[in-house]
C-alpha positions as CSV (number, residue, x, y, z in Angstrom):
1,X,16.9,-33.6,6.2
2,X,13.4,-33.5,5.5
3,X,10.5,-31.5,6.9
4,X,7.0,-32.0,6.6
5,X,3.6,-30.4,6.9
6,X,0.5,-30.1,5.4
7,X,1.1,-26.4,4.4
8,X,3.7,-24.8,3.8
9,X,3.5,-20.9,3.5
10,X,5.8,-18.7,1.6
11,X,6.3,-15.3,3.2
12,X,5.8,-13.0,6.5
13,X,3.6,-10.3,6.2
14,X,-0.4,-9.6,6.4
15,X,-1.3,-12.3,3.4
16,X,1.4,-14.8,4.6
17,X,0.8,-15.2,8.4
18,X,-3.1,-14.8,7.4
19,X,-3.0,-17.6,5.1
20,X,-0.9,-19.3,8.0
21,X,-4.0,-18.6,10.9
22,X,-6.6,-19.9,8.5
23,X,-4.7,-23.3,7.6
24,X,-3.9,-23.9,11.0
25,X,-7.9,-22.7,12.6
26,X,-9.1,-25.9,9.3
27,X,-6.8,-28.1,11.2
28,X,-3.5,-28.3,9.3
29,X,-0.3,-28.1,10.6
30,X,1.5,-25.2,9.1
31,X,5.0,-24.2,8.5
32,X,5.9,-20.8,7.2
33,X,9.1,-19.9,5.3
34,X,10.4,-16.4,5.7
35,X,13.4,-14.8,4.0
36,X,14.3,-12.5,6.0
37,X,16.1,-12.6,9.7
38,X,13.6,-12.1,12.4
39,X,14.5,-8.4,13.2
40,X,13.7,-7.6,9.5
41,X,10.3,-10.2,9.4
42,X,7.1,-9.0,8.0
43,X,7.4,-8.2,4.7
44,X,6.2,-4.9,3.0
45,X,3.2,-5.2,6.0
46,X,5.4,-4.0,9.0
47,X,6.2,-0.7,6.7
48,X,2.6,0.3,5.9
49,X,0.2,2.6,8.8
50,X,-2.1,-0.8,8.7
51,X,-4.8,1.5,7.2
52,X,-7.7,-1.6,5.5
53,X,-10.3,-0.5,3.3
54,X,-13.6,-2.2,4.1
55,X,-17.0,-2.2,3.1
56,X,-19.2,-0.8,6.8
57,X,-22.6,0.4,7.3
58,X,-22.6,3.1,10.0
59,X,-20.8,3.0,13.2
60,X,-22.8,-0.5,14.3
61,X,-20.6,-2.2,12.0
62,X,-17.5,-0.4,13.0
63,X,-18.5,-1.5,16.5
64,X,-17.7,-4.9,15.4
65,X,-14.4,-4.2,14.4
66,X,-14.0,-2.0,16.9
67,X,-15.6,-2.9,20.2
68,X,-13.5,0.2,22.0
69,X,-15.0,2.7,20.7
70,X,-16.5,5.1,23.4
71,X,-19.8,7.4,23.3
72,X,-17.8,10.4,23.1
73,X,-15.9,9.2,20.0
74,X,-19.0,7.9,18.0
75,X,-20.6,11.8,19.6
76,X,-18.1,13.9,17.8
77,X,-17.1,11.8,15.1
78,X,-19.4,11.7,11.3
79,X,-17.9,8.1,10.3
80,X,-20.5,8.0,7.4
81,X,-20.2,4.5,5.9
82,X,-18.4,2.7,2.9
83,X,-20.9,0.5,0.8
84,X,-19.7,-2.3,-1.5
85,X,-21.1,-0.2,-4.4
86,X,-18.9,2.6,-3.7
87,X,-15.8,0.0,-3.0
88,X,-16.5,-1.8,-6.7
89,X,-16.8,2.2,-8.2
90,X,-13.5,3.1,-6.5
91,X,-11.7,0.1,-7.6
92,X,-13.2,0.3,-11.1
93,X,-12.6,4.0,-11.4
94,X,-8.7,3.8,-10.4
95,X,-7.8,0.8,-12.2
96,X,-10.0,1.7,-15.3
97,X,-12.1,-0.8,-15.1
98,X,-9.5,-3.3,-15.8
99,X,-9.3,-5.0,-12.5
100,X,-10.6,-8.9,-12.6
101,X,-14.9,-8.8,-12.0
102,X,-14.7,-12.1,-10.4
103,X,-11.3,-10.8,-8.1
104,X,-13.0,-7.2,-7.4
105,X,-16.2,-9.7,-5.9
106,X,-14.1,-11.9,-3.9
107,X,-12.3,-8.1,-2.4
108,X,-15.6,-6.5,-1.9
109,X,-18.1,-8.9,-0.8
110,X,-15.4,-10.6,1.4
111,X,-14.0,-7.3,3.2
112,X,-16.2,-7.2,6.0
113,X,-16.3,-10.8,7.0
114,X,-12.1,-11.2,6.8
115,X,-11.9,-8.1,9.2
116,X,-14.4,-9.5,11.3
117,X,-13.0,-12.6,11.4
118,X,-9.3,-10.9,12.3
119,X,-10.8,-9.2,15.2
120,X,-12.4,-12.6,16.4
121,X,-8.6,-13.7,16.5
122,X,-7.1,-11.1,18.2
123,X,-6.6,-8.2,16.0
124,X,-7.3,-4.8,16.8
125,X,-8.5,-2.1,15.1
126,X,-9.0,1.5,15.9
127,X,-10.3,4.4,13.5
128,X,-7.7,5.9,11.2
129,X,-8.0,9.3,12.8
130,X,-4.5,11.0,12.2
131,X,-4.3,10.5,8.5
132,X,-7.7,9.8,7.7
133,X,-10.1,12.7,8.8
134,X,-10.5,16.2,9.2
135,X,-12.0,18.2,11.9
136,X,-14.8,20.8,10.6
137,X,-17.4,22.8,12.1
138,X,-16.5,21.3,15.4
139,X,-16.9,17.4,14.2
140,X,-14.7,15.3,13.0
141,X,-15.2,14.2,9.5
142,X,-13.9,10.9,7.9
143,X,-13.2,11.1,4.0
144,X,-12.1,9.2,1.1
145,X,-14.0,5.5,2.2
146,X,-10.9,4.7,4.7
147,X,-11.4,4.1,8.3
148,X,-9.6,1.5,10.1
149,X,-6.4,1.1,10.6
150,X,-5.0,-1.9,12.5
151,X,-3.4,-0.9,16.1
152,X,0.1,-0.1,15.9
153,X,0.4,0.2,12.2
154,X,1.6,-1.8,9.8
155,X,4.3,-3.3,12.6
156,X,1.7,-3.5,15.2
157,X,-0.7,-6.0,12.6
158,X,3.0,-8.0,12.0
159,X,3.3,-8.5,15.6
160,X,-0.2,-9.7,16.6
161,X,-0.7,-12.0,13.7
162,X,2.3,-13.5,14.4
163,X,1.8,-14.0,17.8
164,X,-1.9,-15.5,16.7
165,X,0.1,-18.1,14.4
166,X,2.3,-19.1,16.8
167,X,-0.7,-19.9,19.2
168,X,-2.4,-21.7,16.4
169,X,0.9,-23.9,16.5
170,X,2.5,-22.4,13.0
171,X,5.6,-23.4,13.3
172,X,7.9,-19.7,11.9
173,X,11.5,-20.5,9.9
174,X,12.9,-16.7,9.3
175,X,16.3,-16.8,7.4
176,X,14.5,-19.3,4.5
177,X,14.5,-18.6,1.8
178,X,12.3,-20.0,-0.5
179,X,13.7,-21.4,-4.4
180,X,12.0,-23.9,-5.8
181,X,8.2,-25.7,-6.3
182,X,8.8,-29.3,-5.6
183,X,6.3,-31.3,-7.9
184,X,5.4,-34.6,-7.6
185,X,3.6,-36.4,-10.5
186,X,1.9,-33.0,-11.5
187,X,1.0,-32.0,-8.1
188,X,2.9,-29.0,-6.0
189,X,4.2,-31.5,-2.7
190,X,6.5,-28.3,-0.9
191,X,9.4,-26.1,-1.6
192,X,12.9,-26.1,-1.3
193,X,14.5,-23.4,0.6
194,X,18.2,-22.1,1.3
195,X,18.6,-22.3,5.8
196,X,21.3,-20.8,7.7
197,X,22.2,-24.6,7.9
198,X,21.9,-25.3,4.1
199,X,19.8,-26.5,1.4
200,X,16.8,-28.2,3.0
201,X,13.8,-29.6,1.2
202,X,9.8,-28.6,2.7
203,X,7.4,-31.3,2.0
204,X,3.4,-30.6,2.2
205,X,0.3,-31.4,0.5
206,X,-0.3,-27.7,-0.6
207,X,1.9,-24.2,-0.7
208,X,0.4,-21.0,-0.4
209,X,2.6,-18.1,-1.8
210,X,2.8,-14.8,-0.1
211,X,6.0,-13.3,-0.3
212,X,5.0,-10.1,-2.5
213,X,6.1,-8.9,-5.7
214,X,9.5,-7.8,-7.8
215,X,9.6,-4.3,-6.5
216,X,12.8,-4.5,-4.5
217,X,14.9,-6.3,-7.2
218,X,16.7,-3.2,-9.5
219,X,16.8,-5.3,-12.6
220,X,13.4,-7.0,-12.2
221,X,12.1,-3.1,-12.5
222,X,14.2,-1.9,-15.5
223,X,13.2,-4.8,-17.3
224,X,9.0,-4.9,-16.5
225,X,8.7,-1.3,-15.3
226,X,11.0,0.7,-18.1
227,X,13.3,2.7,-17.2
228,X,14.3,4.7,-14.6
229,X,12.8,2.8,-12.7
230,X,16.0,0.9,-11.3
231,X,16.5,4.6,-10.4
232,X,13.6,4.6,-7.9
233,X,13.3,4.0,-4.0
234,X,11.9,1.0,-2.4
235,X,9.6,1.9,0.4
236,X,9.4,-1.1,1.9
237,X,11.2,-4.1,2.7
238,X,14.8,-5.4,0.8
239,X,13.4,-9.2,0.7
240,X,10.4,-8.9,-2.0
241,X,12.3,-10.1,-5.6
242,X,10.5,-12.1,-7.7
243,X,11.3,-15.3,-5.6
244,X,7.4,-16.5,-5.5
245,X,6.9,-15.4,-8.5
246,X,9.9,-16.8,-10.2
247,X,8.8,-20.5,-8.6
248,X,5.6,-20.6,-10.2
249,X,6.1,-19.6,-13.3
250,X,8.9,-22.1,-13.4
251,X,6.5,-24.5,-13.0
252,X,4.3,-23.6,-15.3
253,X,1.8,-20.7,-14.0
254,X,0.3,-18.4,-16.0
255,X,1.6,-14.5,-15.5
256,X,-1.3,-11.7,-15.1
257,X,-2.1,-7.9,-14.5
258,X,0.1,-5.0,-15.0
259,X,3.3,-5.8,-15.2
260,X,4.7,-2.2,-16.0
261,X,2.5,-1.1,-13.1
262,X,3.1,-0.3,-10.1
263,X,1.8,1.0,-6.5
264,X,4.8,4.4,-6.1
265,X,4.4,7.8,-3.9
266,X,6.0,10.8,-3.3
267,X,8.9,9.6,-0.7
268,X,11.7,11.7,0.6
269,X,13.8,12.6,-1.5
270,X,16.6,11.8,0.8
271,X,15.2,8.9,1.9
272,X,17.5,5.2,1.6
273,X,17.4,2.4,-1.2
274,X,15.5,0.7,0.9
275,X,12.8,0.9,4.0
276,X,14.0,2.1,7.1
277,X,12.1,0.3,9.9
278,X,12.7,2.7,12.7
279,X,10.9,5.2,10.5
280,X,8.9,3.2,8.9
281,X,6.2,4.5,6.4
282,X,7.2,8.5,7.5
283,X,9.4,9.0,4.6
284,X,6.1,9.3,2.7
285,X,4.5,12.9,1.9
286,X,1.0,12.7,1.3
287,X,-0.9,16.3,2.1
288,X,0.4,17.2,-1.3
289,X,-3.3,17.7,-2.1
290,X,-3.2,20.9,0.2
291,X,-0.2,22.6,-1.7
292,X,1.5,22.5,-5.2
293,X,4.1,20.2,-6.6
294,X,7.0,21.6,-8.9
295,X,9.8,20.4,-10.1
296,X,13.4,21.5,-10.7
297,X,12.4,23.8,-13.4
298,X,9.8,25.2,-11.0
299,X,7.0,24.1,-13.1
300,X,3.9,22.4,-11.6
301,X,3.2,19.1,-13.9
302,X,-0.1,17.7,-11.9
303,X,-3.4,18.5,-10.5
304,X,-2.7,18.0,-7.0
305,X,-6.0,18.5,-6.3
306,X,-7.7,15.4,-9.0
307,X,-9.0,13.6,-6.1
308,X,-8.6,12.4,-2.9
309,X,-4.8,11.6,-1.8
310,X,-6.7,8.3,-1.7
311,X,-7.2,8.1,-5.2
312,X,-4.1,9.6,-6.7
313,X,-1.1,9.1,-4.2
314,X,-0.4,5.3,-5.6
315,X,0.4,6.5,-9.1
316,X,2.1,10.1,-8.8
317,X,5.1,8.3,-7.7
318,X,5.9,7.7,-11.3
319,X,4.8,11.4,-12.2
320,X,7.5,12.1,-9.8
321,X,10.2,9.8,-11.4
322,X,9.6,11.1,-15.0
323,X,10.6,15.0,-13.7
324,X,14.0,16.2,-13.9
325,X,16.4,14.6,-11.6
326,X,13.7,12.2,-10.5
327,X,12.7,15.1,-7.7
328,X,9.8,16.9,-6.9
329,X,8.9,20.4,-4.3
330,X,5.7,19.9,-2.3
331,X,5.1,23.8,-1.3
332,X,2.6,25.1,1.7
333,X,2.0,28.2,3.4
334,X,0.6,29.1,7.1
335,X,-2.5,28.5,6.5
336,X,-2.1,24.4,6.0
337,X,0.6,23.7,7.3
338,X,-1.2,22.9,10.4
339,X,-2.9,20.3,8.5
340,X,-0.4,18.6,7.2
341,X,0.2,14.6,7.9
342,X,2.6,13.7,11.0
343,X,5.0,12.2,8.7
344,X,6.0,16.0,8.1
345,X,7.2,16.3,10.9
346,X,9.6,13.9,11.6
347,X,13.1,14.1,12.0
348,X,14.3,12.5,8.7
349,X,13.0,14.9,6.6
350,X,14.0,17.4,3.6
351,X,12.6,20.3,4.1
352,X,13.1,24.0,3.8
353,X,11.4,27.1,5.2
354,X,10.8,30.8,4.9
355,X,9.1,33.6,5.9
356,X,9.0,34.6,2.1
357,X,8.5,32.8,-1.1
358,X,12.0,34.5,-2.9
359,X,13.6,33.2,0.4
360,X,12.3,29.8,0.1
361,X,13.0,29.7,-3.8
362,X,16.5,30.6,-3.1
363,X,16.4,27.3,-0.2
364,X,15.5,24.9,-2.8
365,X,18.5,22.9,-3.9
366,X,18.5,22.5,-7.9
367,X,15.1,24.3,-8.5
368,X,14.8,27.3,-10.8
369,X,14.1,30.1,-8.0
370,X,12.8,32.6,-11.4
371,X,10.5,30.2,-13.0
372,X,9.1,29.1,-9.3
373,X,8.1,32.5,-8.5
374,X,6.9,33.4,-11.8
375,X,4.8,29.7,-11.1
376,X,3.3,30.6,-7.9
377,X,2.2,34.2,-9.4
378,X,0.1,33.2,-12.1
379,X,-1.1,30.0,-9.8
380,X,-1.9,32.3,-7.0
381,X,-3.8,34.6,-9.7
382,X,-6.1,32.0,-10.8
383,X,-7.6,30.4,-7.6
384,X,-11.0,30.7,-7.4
385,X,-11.6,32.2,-4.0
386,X,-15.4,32.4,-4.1
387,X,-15.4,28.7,-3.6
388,X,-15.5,27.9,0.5
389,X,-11.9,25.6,1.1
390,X,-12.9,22.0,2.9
391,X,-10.3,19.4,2.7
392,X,-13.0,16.8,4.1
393,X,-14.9,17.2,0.7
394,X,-14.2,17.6,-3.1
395,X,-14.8,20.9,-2.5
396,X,-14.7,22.4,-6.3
397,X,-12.4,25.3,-5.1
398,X,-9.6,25.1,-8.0
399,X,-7.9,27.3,-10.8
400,X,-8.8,29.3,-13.9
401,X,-6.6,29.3,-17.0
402,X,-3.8,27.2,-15.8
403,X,-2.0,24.7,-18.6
404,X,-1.8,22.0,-15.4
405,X,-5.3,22.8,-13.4
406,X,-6.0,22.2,-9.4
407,X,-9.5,20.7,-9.5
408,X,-9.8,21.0,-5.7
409,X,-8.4,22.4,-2.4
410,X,-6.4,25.4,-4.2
411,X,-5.4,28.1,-1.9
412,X,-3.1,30.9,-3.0
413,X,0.1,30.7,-1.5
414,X,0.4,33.8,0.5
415,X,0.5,33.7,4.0
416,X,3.8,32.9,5.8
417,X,6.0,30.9,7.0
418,X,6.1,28.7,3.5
419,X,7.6,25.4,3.4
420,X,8.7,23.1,0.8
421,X,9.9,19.3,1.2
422,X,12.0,17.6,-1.1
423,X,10.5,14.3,-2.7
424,X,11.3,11.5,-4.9
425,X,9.5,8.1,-6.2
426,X,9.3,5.5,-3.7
427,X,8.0,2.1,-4.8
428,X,5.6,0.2,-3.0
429,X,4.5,-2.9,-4.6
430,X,4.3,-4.0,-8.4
431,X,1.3,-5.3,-10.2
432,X,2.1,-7.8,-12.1
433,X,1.8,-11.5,-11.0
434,X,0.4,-14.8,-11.2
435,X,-3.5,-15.8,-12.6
436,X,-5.0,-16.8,-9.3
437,X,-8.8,-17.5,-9.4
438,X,-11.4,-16.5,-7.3
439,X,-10.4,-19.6,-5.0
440,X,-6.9,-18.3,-4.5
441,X,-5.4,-21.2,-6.4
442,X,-2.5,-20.5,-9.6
443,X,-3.7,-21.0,-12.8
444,X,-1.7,-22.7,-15.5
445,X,-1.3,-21.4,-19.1
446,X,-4.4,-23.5,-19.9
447,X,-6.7,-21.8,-17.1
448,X,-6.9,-24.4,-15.1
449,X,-5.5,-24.4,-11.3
450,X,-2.1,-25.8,-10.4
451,X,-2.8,-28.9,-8.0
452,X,-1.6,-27.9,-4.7
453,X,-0.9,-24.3,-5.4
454,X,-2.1,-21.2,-3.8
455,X,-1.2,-17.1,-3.7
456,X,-2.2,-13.9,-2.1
457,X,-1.1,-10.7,-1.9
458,X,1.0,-8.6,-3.7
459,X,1.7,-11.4,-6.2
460,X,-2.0,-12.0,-7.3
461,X,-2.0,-10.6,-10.4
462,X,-5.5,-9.0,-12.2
463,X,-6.0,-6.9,-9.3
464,X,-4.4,-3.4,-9.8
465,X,-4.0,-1.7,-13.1
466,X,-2.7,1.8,-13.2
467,X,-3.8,2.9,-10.0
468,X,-5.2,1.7,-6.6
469,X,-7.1,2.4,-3.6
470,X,-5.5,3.0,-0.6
471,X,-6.1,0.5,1.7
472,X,-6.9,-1.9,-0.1
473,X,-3.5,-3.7,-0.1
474,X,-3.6,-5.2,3.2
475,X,-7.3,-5.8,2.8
476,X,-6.6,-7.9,-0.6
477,X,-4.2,-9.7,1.3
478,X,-6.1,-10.7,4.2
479,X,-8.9,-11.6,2.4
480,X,-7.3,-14.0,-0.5
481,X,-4.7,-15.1,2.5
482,X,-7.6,-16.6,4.1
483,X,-9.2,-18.4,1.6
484,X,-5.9,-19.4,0.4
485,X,-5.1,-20.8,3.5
486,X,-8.5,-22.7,4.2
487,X,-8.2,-23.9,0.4
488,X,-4.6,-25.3,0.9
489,X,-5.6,-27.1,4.4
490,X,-8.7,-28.4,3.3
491,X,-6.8,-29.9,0.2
């Protein structure tokens, strides 16, 4: 049997069902392919907190994104604002200045508008206040350029977008699984896909892949990432392997970016191989920047404090991997651990507590309990009280004479109760991908684009090197998902 459509779309998260809303609003009829079973739809999207970095000037503009926002909110809230000069720093900064000019544009200058035009269809948006922002002096403060978060998360965005496609008439196969680029006489005409009822070929007149990177396949990370890394959780979903990938460069598409890179945190250490829907992105621990990190030797190996948890959480995954045992200690005392995320307190969690530090020391399976303490002396000696502590700033308040520094937020550890959690690396996405152009359309080996070919997402390759903004995953995705989409219909 044959099916046909104008475009077919590979995948089921944010870049996929985007792509699918655009293509369908130019006219097309659209069919999307989805691996996975319905239950287990939406890619590495539905695991996320559907946090979307975007370029705003003052609360007018968040207004727009955001029409709920009441008087009392914008009274006792400083949103600041995010300009498109401080997006292109960030994103040069992180990914030292490696990232694709012409890509880092598209992202930047295109932020606004693709938000925009997802609240026009029927996405909400709400300001990222639990993870996002601190309250000081009576206010609460928004920090690190991230604001919006869609409503219900990451599987809240899954949910409405999907429901937006199926309005739009985008017809949804789950259980298909993508394999091959069809090609006719040098053009990409559709895919074919394993079914639950067998082999089935997908004609169109233009594909759009969006079914994310390598990250879940064991061997696909040994071989790119190095090793270890087989050895390293997948936050997200089971279903991103290569496939979209694999297609396209079968058919001759030129490979880009980082591909020993990748997007990893600090996940719980006794967290699955793989994402765990009903806790979604909770196995994460990011308020590291308010404690120290040690590992089973009890020796600190970072500067928690380099930057905003923004700026560093994406790549200390790896620092994590690389430590003895592939685990790490986040330690707190009383006087943060009120601050810390809501993902600490969940009840899949390793975690240990104490009302002294040789107490917790002796709670912490496989740490040296000597060498910690003797760690947390000389750290505790070398914090440079005279400095006032704001975790809404870079507030300079860091160490003296340390081998491994704290730049900011350092706090001697000495007011009970003190708690430590248990973490390990969890992988998000991988860098490496295909060359996509500023249009969203593969590229050959020769530069030019692949008739009838288009990506976004986590496969778009030239993006992310080394590092990445948070945030700016789901806004890459949207944005390149709709001009892919648009690209492919209009084709």
């Amino acid at each position: 049997m044959q099916t046909r459509a104008h475009v077919i779309v590979v995948g089921g998260g944010n870049a996929a069902l985007t792509a699918a809303i655009s293509a369908a609003g130019e006219g097309a009829r659209v069919t999307l392919l989805e691996r996975a079973p319905e239950p287990l739809a939406g890619g590495n999207s539905r695991f996320t907190a559907g946090a979307m970095r975007v370029v705003y000037d003052g609360v007018d503009d968040l207004k727009v994104l955001m029409p709920d926002l009441t008087a009392d909110e914008i009274a006792r809230t400083d949103f600041g604002s995010y300009s498109a000069g401080q997006f292109y720093d960030d994103l040069g900064r992180v990914t030292h200045y490696r990232i694709d000019p012409a890509l880092a544009e598209v992202l930047v200058e295109r932020s606004f508008e693709t938000l925009a035009w997802m609240r026009a269809e029927g996405v909400r948006f709400l300001p990222l206040y639990g993870r996002q922002s601190f309250e000081v002096d009576g206010r609460v403060r928004f920090w690190g350029g991230l604001t919006v978060e869609a409503w219900g998360g990451g599987p809240g965005l899954v949910e409405s977008l999907t429901g937006i496609a199926r309005k739009h008439g985008v017809v949804i196969r789950y259980d298909t699984r993508a394999t091959r680029l069809i090609i006719e006489r040098g053009h990409v005409r559709g895919v074919a896909a394993d079914t639950p009822d067998g082999p089935d070929d997908f004609h169109a007149d233009a594909v759009v892949l969006a079914c994310g990177g390598f990250e879940s396949s064991p061997d696909w990370r040994a071989r790119y990432l190095g090793p270890g890394w087989d050895l390293a959780r997948v936050r997200g979903t089971r279903f991103n392997t290569g496939d979209g990938i694999r297609m396209a460069l079968d058919v001759g598409a030129a490979a880009r970016g980082h591909w020993s890179g990748c997007h990893a945190v600090a996940w719980d250490l006794n967290a699955p191989e793989y994402g765990d829907l009903a806790v979604g992105d909770g196995f994460q621990k990011h308020s590291y920047p308010l404690g120290i990190l040690v590992n089973n030797r009890g020796e600190r190996f970072l500067d928690e404090g380099a930057d905003f948890r923004n700026y560093t959480y994406a790549k200390y995954g790896a620092e994590i991997l690389a430590q003895p045992q592939q685990t790490a200690w986040q330690i707190f005392d009383g006087k943060v651990i009120p601050l810390l995320r809501d993902e600490y307190r969940i009840r899949e969690v390793t975690r240990v507590r104490a009302d002294d530090l040789a107490g917790l020391a002796a709670k912490m399976e496989g740490v040296d309990g000597h060498n910690l303490l003797r760690t947390i002396e000389a750290f505790n000696r070398s914090v440079d009280t005279n400095v006032t502590f704001d975790p809404s700033v870079r507030d300079g308040r860091g160490t003296r004479d340390l081998a491994v520094p704290k730049s900011n937020w350092a706090n001697p550890l000495d007011t009970p109760p003190f708690e430590a959690y248990g973490v390990t690396c969890g992988v998000t996405f991988t860098f490496g991908g295909l060359h996509v152009d500023p249009s969203a359309r593969v590229c050959a080996q020769n530069g030019e684009p692949i008739p009838g070919l288009y990506a976004a997402g986590e496969l778009v390759g030239g993006l992310f090197y080394f590092n990445y903004p948070g945030g700016t995953g789901l806004t890459s995705g949207a944005v390149f998902g709709r001009i892919a989409g648009a690209g492919a219909a209009r084709l």
